[in-house]
Each structure stands twice: as structure tokens, then as C-alpha cells.
N, C-alpha and C positions, 0 to 999 in steps of 0.2 A: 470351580468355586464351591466351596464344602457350604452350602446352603440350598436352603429350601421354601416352599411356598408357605405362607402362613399356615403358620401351625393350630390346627382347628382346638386344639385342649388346653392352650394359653388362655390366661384370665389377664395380659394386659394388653393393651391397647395400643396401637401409635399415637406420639403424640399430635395435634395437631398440625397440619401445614406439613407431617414430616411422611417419609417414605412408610409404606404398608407390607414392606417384605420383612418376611422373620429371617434373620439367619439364626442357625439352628448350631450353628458351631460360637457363638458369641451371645446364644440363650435370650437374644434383645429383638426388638426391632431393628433394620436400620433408620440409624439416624441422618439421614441427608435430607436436605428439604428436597421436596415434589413439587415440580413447577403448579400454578397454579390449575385447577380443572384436572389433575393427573394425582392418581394412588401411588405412584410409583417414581423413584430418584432415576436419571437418566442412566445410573449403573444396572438396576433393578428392571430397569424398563424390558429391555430385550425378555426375560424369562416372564413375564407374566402375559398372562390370555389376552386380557383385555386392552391391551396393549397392540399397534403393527408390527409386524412380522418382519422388521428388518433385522440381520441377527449383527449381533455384536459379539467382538473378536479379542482377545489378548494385545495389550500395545504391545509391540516388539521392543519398546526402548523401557518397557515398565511391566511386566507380567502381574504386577500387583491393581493395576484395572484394566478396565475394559476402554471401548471406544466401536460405534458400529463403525461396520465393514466399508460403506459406501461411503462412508468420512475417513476414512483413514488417513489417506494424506492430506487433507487439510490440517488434520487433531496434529499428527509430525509436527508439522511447523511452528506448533503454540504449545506441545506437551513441555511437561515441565521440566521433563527426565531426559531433555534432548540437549547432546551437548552444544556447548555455549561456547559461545567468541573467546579465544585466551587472549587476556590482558596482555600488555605487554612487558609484564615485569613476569611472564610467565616465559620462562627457557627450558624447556626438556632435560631434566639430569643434571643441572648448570652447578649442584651441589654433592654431586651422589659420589664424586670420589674414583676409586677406581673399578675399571670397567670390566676386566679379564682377569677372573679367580676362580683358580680350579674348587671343583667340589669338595665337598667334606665327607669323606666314608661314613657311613652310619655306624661303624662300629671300628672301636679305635684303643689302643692301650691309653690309658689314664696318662698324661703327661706331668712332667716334672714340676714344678714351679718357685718360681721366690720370691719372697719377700720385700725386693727391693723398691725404694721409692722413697720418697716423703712423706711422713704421717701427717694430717691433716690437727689442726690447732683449734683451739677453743675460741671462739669469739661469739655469744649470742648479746646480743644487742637488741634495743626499740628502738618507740620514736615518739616521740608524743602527739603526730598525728594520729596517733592509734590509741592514745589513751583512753577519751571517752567511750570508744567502741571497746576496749578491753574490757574495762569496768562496768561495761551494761549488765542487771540482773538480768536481763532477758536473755543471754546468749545460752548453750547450751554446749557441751563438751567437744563438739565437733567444730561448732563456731568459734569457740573459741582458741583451740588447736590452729584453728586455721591463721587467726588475727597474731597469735605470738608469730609465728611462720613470718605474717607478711611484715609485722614492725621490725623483725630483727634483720629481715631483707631490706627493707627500710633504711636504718641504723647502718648495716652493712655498704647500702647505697653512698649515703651521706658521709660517714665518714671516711670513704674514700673519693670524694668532694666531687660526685657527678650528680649529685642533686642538687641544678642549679640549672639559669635561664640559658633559653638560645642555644637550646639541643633538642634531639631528638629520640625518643625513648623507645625503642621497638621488642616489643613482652612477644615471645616466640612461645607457642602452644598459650594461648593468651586464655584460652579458656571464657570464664565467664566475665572475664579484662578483670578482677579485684585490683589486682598486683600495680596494672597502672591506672587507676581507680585512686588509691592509698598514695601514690606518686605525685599525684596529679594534687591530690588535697596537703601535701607536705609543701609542695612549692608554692601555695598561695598567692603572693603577687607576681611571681616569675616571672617576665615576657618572651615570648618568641619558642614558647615551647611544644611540640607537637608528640603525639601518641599516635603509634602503626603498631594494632593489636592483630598477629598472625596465627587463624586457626583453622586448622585444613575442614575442620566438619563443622555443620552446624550447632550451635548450643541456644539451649535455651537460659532463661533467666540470665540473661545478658545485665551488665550494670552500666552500660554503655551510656543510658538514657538518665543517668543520676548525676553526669558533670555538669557542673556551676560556672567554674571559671572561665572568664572571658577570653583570656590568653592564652588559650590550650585550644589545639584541635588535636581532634581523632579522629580513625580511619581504620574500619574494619579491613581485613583481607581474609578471603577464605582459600588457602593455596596449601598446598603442600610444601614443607619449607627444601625438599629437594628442588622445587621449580620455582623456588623465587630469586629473584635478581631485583635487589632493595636499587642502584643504580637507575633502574629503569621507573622507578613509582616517581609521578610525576610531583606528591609532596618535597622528596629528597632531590630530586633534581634540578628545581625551583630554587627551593630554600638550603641547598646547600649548608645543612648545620650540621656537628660533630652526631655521632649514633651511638646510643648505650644501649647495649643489649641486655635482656633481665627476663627471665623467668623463673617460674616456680613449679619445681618438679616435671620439669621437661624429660618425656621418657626419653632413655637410651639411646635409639638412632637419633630421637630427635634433635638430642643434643650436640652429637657432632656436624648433623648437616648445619645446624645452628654456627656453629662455630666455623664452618667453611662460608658461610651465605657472610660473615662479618669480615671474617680476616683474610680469605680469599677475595669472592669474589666484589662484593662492594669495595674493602680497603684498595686492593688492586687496582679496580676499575677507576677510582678516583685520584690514583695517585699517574698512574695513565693518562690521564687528561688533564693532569697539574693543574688542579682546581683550585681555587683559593675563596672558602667560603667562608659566613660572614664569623665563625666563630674564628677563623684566624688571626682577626683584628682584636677580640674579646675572649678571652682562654679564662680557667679559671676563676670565672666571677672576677676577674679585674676590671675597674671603670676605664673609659677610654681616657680621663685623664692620667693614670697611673699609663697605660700603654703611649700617649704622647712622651711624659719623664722618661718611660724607659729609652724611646727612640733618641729622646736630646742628649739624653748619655750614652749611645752610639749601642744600645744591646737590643735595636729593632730586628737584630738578625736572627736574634734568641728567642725572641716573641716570638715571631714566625715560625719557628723552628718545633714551635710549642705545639701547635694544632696537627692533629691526628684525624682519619676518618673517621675512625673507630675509639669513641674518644673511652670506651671502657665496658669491662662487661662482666655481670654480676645473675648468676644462673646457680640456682638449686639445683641437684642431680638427683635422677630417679633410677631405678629399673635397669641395671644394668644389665641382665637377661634378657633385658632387647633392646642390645647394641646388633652392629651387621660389622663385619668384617670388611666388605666392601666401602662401608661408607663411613669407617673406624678414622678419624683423624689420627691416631697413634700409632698406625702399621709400621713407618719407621722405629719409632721405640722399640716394639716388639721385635723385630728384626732385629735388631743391635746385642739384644739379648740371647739372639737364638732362636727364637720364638716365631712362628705363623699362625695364618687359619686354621690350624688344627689345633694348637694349644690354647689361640682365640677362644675358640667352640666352648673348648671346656672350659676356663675360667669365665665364659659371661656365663653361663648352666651355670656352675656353681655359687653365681653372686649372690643369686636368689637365697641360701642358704644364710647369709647374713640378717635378713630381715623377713623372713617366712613364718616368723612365729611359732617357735619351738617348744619355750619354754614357756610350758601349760602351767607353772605353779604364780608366772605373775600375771596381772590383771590385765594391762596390755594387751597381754596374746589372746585372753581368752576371749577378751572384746571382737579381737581381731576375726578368732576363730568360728564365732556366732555371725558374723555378717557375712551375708549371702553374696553369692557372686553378681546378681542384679544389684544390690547397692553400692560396690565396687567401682561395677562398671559405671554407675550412672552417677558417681563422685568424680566429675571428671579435673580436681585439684590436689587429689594424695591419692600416692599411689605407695601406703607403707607396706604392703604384704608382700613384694615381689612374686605374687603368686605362685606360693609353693605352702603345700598343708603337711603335718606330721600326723596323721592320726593318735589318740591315745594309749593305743595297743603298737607302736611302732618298735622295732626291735632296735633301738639305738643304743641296749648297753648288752648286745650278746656278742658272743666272740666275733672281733673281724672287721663289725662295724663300729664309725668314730659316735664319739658320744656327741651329744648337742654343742655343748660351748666348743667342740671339737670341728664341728660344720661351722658355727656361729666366727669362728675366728679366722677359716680357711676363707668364707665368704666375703668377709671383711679386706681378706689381703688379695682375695682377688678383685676385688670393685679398687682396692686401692692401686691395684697394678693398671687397669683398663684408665682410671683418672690419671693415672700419674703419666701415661701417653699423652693424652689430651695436656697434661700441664708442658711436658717437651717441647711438643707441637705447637704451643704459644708460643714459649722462648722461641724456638725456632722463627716465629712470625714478627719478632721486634715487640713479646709482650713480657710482662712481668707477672705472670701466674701465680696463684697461691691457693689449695685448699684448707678450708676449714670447718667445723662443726658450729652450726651457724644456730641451734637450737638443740633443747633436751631431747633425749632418743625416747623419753615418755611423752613428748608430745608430739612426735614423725623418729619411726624409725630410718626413712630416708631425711639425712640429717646434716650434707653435707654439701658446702655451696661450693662454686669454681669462679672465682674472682680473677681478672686479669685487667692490669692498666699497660697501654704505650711505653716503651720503657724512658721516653725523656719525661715520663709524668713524676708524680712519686707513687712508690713501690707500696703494698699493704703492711702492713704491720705483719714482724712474725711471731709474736709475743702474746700472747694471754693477757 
């Protein structure tokens, strides 16, 4: 422990009621309170004189405190850092894809690559649930960046007609929940609608605690979305309602295990157990008397026919530089092409070159380039920098090497080659895929969503 006993040439003081040990690497007191009658916090206790002599030890499940010796196993049983009971929507790898891939040489000839794919289309959109928060003088350039992001996800949602009652909305890397937050305030009177917010770590400044609406429930999960099996959460099992899935700026692996946890293992699971849950009766925002008509004209077969597990799903993509090969929904595409883990390697490394912030003459990058990597990290809603820096002095126009817009565009085709698998690999799962640029590259250079509906639904627009 880098401290020391009070340090006699300090001119403050502990505060009351609080501990009398200086640490000497944090220049303060500590701040823990001292039970009463005692100078010292039960951390503190052991190293000071005046104190008994029992000594206290390193927790083995926590290096970062202490605990005396002669409690050790009791403290076990109650520390905080000891693991904990897995739920039951917890499966080991139930997401991760495949299991046996050879390594990657560290050093490798550049690979070939192409072009091929689908370019992604213009569509930004709002909503006028976001209008009064748009329009606040108060917001500030971050805030507000953020609120165009979530209306045109929004807009996005809606008019592909899954924001509506008697579903179930599950925000995958849910962060600080905004996203279904904004969802939650669009559907208004909706009935029967529930929110499963999935974020492996903890966050602070949660907005969890701001929903109003009586018809909505939420439900934290703190899980890695490799080990979650939605199947198993006793919400969806219960209420058996259609699932939309939505995030915003779900990094790279995140997003394919995301896309396995929907279309594999939930859809599968459910269709396995020919479920028939209440949104089958009610599809589309139809009233049950319109689904009576349709049965008396004999197209109840078609109603039925309507309902999906997965009734759609609407995800921003981030960070392609941290996709995994292993847990790549698109290895068949790549294959078909010619293509492995080794040409993987190289085009996720290079995606970052899209959005790294190169070009030092516009204002954008330079914002970019002044924020520290602590503010980065602790923004845990954009992730625009793909962390990758050019310095000033960088040698991008000497012989040999490509110039900026030269990376900027290599970047682009290879983010759009790793999406354009993951769009495959919908088709292939009975969806209707589409990427588009869902906002201005001035307000998120990560800018591009991945929309998929059922394909007996209707398909997205591919039009501008």
C-alpha cells in the first residue's frame, strides 16, 4: 500500500468522524469514516500504533483492499468481488460463434481486397419526441450530437413500424438506457411494452430512474451479450411478445454476438418450441377487430403467418477494429469470396483508417484530436475516433505511402466489406437487411445503421 502515517508538515486536518491516516500517494486524508471511539477506518486500522496488533492481509478475490487475517473467511463470503450465482439466462459462449481458428501470424503480406458489396443509402430522420430536448438552449455540442443520433434512430425505428405496443425492445450495450429512454417517451400510451437494457459493466449516471410511463417495464442486465440467452429471462418467457433489437454504437464484436443472441439463439429457440405468443393474435398495430375480418375472410392463416420472434432490429454500427473473427457473423461471406482470418485481420486494422481523424484542416478532427483518451473512454455512447491518431508531422504524402483521403476511402470499403457479411448473414436467416447512413458524418463519424426486418414483413425502403 503506497502510504504512510500522518504526515507531521501537513497543515490539514481530518475531517471529522473521518479516518486520521494520510495517504501520501493521494496528498489527502483518508476519507472513510472511523467507527466511533477509533482515529482510524478499518482499512487503516491494522498499520497504526495505537491500534491491536491483528495484521491485515490482501483479499485474494480483491488486491485492491485489505481484510484482517483472522476474518478472512468469513469477509469470502460477503466480499463484494466474490463471484456470484449465474442467472439463468447465463450460457457460457451460447453466442461466441465458432470455436476452432487457427492463429493469425503476426506478420503477414498485405492482402488483396474488393470493393464488393452494397453501399449504404442516405436516410437521416427524427421524431418529435426529441424535439423539445433538441431545441433546449441548454444543451451543449456533445448533447446535442448525441439527441440528432438518438431521433433519427427513432424516425428509423418508426418508420419501419416497430414502434408500437405489445413488444419487447431489448438496447444491447444499453449504456446509460438513453436510446430506450427516447423509445419509451415516443410510445406514450402504448400498452404491453417492456425494456431489457444489456450492459456487461457497470455505468454510472444511469437514466433508468426517469421513466414515467405506467405501461412500460424495464430491466437491467448486467451480462456479457456472449452469455446471454434472452429465451431464458423470465420477462420473455412469461410475456412471450415479438423482440426488437436496437442499439447505438454497439462496438464491433458487440454487434455480431448481438446479432447471434437474436437470430440464432432466441429466434431458434422459439420457433423450437412453437410458441405462439400474444403478439401473434395482434401484429402490426392491428385491433383485434380488424384480425376477427381478416379470419371471416378465411386469411387467418396469414395473420399467423405474420408474427416473428425477432419481430426487427435497428443497431448503429461502431468500431469495426474490434470485430473478432471468431465471433464474425460473415465468415461464410468471406469465404465465398476467397477470403479468411487472415484477410479478416487486415481489413478490421484498416477500418479504423475511415474514421481516425486525419484530416487536420477540418474542425471535426481537430476536436477529435484535443480529447484525451480519459474522456473517450468515460463517453461510453460514441465511439467516433476508431482509435487511431495521425500526428501532424506524419509522412502521408512521401513516396510509397497512400495519402489521407487514400486511407479514408480504403477504410470505408473495408468496414463496408465486414457489414456487407453481417447483411448476408441476415438474408441467410429469413431477414431483409439494409445499411444506411442514418446521420451527418459531422455529427458521428460512425454513421452507419444495420436495419433488418422478417422477410414476410415489409422490407425498408432503398431510396433516399
Amino acid at each position: 500500500m503506497a502510504a504512510s502515517a500522518p504526515a507531521p508538515h501537513t497543515t490539514e486536518f481530518p475531517a471529522e468522524g473521518r479516518c486520521s491516516y494520510y495517504v501520501e500517494k493521494k496528498k489527502r486524508f483518508c476519507r472513510m469514516v472511523a467507527a466511533a471511539g477509533k482515529r482510524f477506518c478499518g482499512e487503516h486500522a491494522g498499520v497504526a500504533e495505537e491500534e491491536n496488533a491483528r495484521k491485515r492481509i490482501l483479499c485474494p478475490l480483491d488486491p485492491k483492499h485489505t481484510v484482517y487475517e483472522d476474518q478472512l473467511a468469513k469477509h469470502l463470503k460477503k466480499c463484494n468481488s466474490r463471484e456470484k450465482p449465474k442467472p439463468d439466462f447465463f450460457i457460457q459462449d451460447i453466442n461466441a460463434g465458432l470455436k476452432d481458428e487457427t492463429e493469425i501470424p503476426e506478420q503477414l503480406l498485405m492482402p488483396h481486397f474488393s470493393s464488393e458489396g452494397k453501399s449504404a443509402y442516405n436516410q437521416i430522420l427524427s421524431h418529435p419526441a426529441l424535439h423539445d430536448a433538441l431545441n433546449d438552449p441548454k444543451n451543449g455540442d456533445s448533447a446535442t450530437k448525441h439527441l440528432k443520433q438518438q431521433a433519427s434512430i427513432l424516425g428509423n425505428i418508426e418508420k419501419l413500424k416497430l414502434l408500437g405496443p405489445r413488444r419487447c425492445f431489448v438496447e444491447f450495450g444499453a449504456g446509460k438506457g438513453k436510446l430506450s429512454h427516447w423509445v419509451d417517451i415516443a410510445l406514450k400510451d402504448a400498452e404491453k411494452v417492456h425494456f431489457i437494457l444489456v450492459e456487461k459493466v457497470t455505468t454510472r449516471f444511469k437514466v433508468d430512474g426517469k421513466h414515467r410511463r405506467k405501461n412500460s417495464v424495464f430491466e437491467r442486465l448486467q451480462i456479457d451479450i456472449q452469455h446471454l440467452c434472452l429465451s431464458k429471462i423470465p420477462l420473455l418467457s412469461k410475456e412471450k411478445l415479438p423482440v426488437v433489437g436496437i442499439g447505438k454504437h454497439l462496438c464491433g464484436v458487440a454487434t455480431d454476438l448481438a446479432l447471434r443472441c437474436l437470430v440464432e439463439t432466441y429466434a431458434a429457440s422459439c420457433e423450437e418450441r412453437n410458441e405462439e405468443p400474444l403478439a401473434k393474435r395482434i401484429k402490426n398495430d392491428k385491433t383485434e377487430k380488424e384480425i376477427n375480418t381478416l379470419a371471416k375472410e378465411g386469411n387467418e392463416k396469414n395473420v399467423a403467418e405474420k408474427w416473428s420472434p425477432v419481430a426487427g432490429i435497428v443497431i448503429a454500427l461502431c468500431c469495426h477494429h474490434r470485430c473478432d473473427w471468431r465471433h464474425y457473423v460473415g465468415t461464410e461471406y468471406f469465404r465465398a469470396l476467397g477470403l479468411g482470418a487472415v484477410e479478416f485481420h487486415y481489413f478490421q486494422r484498416m477500418s479504423s483508417w475511415a474514421t481516425c481523424g486525419m484530416r487536420r484542416t477540418s474542425l471535426e478532427a481537430s476536436s477529435l484530436t484535443t480529447k484525451s483518451k480519459d474522456q473517450q473512454n468515460a463517453d461510453s455512447e460514441e465511439h467516433d475516433d476508431g482509435g487511431c491518431r495521425i500526428p501532424d508531422d506524419s509522412t502521408e504524402s512521401a513516396p510509397g505511402f497512400l495519402t489521407v483521403e487514400e486511407k479514408k476511402k480504403i477504410g470505408h470499403l473495408c468496414k463496408l466489406l465486414i457489414d456487407q457479411g453481417r447483411v448476408k448473414y441476415l438474408q441467410q436467416k429469413g431477414f431483409s437487411p439494409a445499411l444506411q447512413y442514418y446521420t451527418d458524418p459531422l455529427v458521428s463519424l460512425e454513421n452507419v445503421l444495420l436495419t433488418a426486418l422478417p422477410n414476410h414483413s415489409s422490407s425498408p425502403e432503398t431510396t433516399a
